[in-house]
C-alpha positions as a Python dict, from the first residue, in 0.01 Angstrom:
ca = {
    (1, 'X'): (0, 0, 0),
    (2, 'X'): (106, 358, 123),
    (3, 'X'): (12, 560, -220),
    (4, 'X'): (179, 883, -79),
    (5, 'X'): (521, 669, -80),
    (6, 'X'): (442, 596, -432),
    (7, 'X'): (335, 867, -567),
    (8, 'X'): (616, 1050, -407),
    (9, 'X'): (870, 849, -509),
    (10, 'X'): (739, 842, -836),
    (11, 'X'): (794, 1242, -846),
    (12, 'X'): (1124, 1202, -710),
    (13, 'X'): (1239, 939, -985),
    (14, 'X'): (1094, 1175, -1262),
    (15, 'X'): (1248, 1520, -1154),
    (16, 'X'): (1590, 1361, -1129),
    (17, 'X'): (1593, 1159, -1417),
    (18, 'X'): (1494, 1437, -1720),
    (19, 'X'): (1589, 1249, -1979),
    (20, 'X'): (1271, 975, -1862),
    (21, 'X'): (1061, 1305, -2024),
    (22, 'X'): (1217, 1165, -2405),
    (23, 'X'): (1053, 845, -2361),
    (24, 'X'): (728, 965, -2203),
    (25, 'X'): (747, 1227, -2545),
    (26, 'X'): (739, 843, -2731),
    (27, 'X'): (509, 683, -2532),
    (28, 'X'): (232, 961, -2576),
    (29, 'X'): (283, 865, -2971),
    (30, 'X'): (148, 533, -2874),
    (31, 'X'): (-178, 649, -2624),
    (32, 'X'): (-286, 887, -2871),
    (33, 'X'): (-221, 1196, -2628),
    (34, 'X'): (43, 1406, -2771),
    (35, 'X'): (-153, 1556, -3042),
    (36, 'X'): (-461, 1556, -3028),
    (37, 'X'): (-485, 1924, -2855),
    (38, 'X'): (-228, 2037, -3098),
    (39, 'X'): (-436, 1920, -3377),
    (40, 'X'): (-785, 2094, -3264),
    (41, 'X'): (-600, 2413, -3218),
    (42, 'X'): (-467, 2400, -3561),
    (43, 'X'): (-787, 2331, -3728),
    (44, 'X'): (-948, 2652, -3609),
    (45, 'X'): (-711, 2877, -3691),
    (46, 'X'): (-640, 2746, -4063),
    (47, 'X'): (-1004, 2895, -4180),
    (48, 'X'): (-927, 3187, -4287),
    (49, 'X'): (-1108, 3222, -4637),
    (50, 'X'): (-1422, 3305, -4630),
    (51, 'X'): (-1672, 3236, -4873),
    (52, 'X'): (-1856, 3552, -4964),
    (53, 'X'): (-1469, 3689, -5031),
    (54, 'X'): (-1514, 3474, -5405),
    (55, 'X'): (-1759, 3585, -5658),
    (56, 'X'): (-1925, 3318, -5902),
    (57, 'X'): (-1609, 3376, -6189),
    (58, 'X'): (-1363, 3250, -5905),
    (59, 'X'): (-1633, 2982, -5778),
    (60, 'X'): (-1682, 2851, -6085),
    (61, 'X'): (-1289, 2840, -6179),
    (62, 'X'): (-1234, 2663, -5911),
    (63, 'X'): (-1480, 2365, -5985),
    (64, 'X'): (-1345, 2331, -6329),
    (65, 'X'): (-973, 2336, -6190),
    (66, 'X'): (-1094, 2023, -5981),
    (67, 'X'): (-1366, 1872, -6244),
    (68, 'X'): (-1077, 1883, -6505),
    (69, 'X'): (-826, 1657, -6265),
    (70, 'X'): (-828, 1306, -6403),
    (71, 'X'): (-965, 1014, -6203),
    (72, 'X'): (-669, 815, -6225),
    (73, 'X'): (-513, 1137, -6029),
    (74, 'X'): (-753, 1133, -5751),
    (75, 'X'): (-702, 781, -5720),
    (76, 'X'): (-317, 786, -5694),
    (77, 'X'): (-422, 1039, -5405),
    (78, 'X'): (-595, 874, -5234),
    (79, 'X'): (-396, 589, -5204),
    (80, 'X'): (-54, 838, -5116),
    (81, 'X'): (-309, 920, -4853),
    (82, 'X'): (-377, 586, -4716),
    (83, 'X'): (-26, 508, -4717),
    (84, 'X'): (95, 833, -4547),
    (85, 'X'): (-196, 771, -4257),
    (86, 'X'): (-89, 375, -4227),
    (87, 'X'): (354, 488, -4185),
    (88, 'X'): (253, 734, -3940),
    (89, 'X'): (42, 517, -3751),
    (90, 'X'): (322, 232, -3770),
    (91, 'X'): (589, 506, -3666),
    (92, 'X'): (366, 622, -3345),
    (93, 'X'): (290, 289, -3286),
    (94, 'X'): (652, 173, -3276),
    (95, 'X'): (752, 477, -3061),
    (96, 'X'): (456, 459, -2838),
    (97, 'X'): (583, 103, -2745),
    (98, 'X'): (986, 160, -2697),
    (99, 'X'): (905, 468, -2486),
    (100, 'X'): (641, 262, -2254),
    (101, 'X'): (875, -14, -2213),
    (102, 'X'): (1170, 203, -2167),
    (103, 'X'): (994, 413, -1919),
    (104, 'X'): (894, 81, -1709),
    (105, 'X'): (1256, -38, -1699),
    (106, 'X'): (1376, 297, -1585),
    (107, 'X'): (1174, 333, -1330),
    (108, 'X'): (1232, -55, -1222),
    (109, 'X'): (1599, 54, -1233),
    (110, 'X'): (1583, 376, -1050),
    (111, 'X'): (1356, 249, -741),
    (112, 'X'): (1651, -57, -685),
    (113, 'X'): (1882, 241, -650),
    (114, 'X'): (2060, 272, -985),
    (115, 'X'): (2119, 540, -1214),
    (116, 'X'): (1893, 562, -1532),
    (117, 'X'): (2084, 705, -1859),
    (118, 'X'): (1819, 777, -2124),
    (119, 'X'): (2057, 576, -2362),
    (120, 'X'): (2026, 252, -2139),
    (121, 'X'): (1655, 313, -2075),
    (122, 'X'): (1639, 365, -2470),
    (123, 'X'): (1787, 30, -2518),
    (124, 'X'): (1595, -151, -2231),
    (125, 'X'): (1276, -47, -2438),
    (126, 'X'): (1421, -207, -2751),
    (127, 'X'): (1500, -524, -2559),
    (128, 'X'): (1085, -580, -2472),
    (129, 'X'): (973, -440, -2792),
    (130, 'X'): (861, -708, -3000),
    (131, 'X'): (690, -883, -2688),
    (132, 'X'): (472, -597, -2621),
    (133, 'X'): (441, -534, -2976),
    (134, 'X'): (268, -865, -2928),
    (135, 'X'): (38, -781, -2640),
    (136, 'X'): (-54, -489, -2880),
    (137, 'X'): (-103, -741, -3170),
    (138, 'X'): (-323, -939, -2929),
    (139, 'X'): (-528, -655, -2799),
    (140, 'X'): (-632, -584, -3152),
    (141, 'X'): (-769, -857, -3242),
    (142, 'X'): (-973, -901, -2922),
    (143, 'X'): (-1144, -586, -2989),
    (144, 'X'): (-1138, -660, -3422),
    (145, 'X'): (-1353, -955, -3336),
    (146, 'X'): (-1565, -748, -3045),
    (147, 'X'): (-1655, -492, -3366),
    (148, 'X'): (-1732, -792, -3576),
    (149, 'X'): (-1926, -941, -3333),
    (150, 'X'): (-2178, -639, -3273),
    (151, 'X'): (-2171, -560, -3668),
    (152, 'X'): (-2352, -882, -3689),
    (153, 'X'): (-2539, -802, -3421),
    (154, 'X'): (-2691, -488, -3579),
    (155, 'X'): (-2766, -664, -3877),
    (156, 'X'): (-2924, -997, -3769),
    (157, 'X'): (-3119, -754, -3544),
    (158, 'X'): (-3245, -522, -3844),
    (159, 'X'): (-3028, -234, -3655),
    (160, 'X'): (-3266, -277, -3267),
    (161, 'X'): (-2942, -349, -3175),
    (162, 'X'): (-2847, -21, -3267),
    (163, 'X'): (-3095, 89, -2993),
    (164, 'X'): (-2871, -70, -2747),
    (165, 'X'): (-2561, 114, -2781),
    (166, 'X'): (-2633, 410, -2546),
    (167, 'X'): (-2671, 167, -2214),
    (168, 'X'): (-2436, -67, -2358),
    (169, 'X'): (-2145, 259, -2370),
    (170, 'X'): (-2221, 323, -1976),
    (171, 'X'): (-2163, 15, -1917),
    (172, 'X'): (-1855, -22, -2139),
    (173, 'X'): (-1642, 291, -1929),
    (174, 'X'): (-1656, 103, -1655),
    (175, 'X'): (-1525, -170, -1767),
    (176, 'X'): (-1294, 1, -2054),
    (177, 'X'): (-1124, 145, -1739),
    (178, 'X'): (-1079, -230, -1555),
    (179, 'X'): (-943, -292, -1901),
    (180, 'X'): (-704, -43, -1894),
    (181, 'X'): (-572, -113, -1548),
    (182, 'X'): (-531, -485, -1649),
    (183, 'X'): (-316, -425, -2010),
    (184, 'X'): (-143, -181, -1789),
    (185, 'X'): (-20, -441, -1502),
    (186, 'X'): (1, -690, -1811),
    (187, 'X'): (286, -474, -1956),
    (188, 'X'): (477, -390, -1666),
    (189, 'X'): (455, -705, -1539),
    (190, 'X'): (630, -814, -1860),
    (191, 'X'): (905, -563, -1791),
    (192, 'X'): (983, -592, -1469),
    (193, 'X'): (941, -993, -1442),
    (194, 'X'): (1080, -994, -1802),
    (195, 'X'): (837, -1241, -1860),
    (196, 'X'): (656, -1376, -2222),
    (197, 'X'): (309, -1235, -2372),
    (198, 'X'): (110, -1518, -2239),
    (199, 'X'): (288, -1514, -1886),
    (200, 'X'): (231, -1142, -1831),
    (201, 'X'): (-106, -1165, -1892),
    (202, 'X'): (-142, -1410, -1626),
    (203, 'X'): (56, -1262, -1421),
    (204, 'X'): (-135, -996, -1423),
    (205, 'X'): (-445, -1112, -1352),
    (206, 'X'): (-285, -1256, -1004),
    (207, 'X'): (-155, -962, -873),
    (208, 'X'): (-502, -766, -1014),
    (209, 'X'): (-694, -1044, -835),
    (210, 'X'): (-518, -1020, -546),
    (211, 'X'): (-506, -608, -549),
    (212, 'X'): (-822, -499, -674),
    (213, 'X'): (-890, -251, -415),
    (214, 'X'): (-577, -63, -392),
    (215, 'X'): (-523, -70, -802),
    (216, 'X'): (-840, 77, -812),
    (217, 'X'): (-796, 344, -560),
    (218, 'X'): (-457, 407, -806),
    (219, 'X'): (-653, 436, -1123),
    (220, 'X'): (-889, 674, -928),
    (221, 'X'): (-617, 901, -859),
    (222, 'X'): (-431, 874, -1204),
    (223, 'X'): (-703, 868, -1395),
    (224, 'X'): (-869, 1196, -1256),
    (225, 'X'): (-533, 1371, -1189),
    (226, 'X'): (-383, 1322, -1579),
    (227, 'X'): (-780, 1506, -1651),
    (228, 'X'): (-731, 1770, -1441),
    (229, 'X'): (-392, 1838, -1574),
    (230, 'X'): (-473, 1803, -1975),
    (231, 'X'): (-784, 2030, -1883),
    (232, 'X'): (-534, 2271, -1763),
    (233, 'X'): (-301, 2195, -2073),
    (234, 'X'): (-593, 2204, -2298),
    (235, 'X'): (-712, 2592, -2137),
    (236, 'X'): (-417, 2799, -2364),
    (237, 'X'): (-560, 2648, -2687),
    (238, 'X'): (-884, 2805, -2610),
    (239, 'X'): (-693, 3177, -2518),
    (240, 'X'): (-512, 3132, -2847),
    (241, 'X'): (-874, 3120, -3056),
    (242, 'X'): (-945, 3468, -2857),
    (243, 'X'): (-716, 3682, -3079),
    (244, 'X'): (-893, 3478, -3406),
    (245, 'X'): (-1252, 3538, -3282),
    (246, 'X'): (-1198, 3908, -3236),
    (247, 'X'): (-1032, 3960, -3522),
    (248, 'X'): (-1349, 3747, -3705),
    (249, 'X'): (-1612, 3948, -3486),
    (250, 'X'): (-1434, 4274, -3634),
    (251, 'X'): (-1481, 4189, -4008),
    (252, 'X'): (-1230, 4333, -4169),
    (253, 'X'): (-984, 4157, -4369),
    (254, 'X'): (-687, 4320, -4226),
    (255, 'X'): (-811, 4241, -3843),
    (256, 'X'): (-836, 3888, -3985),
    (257, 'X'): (-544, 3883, -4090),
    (258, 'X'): (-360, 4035, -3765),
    (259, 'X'): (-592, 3739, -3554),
    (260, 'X'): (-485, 3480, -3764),
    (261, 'X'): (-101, 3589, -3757),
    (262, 'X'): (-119, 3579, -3407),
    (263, 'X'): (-294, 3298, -3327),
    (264, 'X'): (-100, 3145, -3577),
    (265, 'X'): (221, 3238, -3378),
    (266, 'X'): (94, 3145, -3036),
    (267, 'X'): (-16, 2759, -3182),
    (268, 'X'): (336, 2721, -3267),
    (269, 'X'): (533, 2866, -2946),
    (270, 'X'): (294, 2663, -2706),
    (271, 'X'): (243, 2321, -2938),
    (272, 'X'): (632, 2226, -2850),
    (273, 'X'): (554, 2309, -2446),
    (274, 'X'): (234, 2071, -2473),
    (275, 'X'): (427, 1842, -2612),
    (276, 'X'): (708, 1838, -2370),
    (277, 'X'): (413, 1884, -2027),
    (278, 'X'): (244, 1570, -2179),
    (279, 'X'): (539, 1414, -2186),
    (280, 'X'): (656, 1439, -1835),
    (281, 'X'): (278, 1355, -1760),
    (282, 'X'): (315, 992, -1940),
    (283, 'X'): (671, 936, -1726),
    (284, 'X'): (525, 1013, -1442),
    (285, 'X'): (199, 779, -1528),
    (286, 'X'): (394, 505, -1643),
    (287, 'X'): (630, 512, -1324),
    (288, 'X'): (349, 562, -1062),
    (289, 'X'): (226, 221, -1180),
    (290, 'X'): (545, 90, -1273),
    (291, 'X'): (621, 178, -864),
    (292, 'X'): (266, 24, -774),
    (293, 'X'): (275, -291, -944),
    (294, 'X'): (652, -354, -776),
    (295, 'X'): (535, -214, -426),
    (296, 'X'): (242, -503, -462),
    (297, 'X'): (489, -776, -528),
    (298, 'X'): (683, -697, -244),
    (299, 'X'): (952, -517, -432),
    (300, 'X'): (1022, -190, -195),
    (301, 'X'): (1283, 63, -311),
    (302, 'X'): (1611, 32, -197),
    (303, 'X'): (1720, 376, -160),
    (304, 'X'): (1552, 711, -186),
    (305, 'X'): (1640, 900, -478),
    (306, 'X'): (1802, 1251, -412),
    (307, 'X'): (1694, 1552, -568),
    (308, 'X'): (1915, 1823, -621),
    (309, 'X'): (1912, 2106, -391),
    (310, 'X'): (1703, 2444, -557),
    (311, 'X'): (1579, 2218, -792),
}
């Protein structure tokens, strides 16, 4: 396989066709990968009280504010909570999968030569959502009963097994990342074949079988180019706790008050750019292997895609 043609291509198809970046947006709800810079910046700049700022009549008002909330309050909490965490999971969940399998159609579309809308890419990922909802549903329960498995473990072992976790997780990367490759091929697969659950997992693990070397030497190069570039992504959340660690160092409250305005301002002009960079990083991803798994089933574009000049 000539991974410069690929990975070219795969460039080419994601520059031209922008509105790919909505769906890679979506399917960075599903990975887990859109937020979770966002939310580490946020929870350093949102300390700004400091304890030694309350004497012991504002301490101790605000332990019998909370001691005189009823139980049957903190319960109906609690459970808003729950419920909040569970539709926002669903929700990312739901996006996460119509932007993957829109993003695999597209680029399935675009390498044959035709134009991809983001409204017929859109509805492409509705067609296949509900069979890789399924492949999600399945994945689940592999690893529910993996969890079960070693919870038994630990305790029919008086917790020794415990002891074997540390060698057990170098082992596990390894193989988490064969893992990964293999749901990967499983879903596009299912796209691009539009095949069932059951048949794109065995498709799959023919073309993996047959491939291991050069899917490999893709994951190699995906895997350690998306680090580089969320390293680099990651770098401005640090800058922005520079302003907020000054302004701490200095003491006073109005210099904590400046940093924490500023910071404060810079979390929320860069969390949107993040947002959108991680979300040309998924399209581009999610086409490299979409182009890879086609380019190993002896599916070659059929015309390169044009760029537009001074773009």
């Amino acid at each position: 396989m000539d991974y410069g043609e690929v990975l070219k291509r795969t460039w080419e198809i994601t520059w031209k066709y922008k509105g790919l970046w909505v769906l890679g947006i979506l399917a960075a709800c599903g990975n887990g990968g859109g937020g979770g810079g966002g939310g580490g910046g946020g929870g350093q700049a949102s300390s700004g009280i400091r304890g030694d700022s309350l004497g012991p009549r504002e301490l101790s008002g605000i332990e019998r504010f909370f001691r005189n909330i009823p139980e049957e309050t903190w319960i109906i909490l609690a459970v808003a909570l729950v419920a909040l965490i569970l539709v926002i999971a669903v929700v990312a969940l739901v996006l996460g999968v119509i932007g993957q399998a829109g993003l695999i159609a597209g680029f399935n579309q675009a390498d044959q030569g035709a134009d991809v809308p983001l409204g017929e890419a859109f509805g492409m990922g509705m067609r296949f959502f509900w069979r890789l909802l399924g492949i999600r549903v399945m994945l689940f329960a592999a690893a529910l009963v993996l969890v079960i498995l070693f919870v038994i473990f630990a305790v029919v072992t008086l917790g020794i097994g415990l002891l074997c976790l540390i060698p057990l997780l170098c082992i596990l990367i390894p193989v988490m990342i064969l893992v990964g490759v293999y749901v990967t091929l499983t879903t596009v697969a299912l796209v691009v074949e539009d095949l069932g659950v059951f048949d794109a997992f065995r498709r799959a693990w023919e073309v993996a079988r047959a491939n291991i070397g050069p899917l490999l030497v893709m994951a190699l190069i995906l895997i350690l180019g998306s680090a580089i570039i969320g390293l680099l992504l990651a770098a401005p959340f640090i800058l922005i706790l520079i302003p907020v660690g000054t302004a701490f160092a200095l003491g006073t409250q109005t210099a904590m008050n400046s940093g924490l305005i500023v910071g404060g301002i810079c979390l929320v002009l860069y969390i949107p750019v993040v947002i959108l960079l991680n979300g040309v990083l998924q399209t581009y991803v999610f086409g490299a292997w979409t182009l890879t798994f086609r380019r190993l089933t002896g599916r070659a574009g059929l015309a390169p895609v044009a760029i537009p000049a001074g773009a």
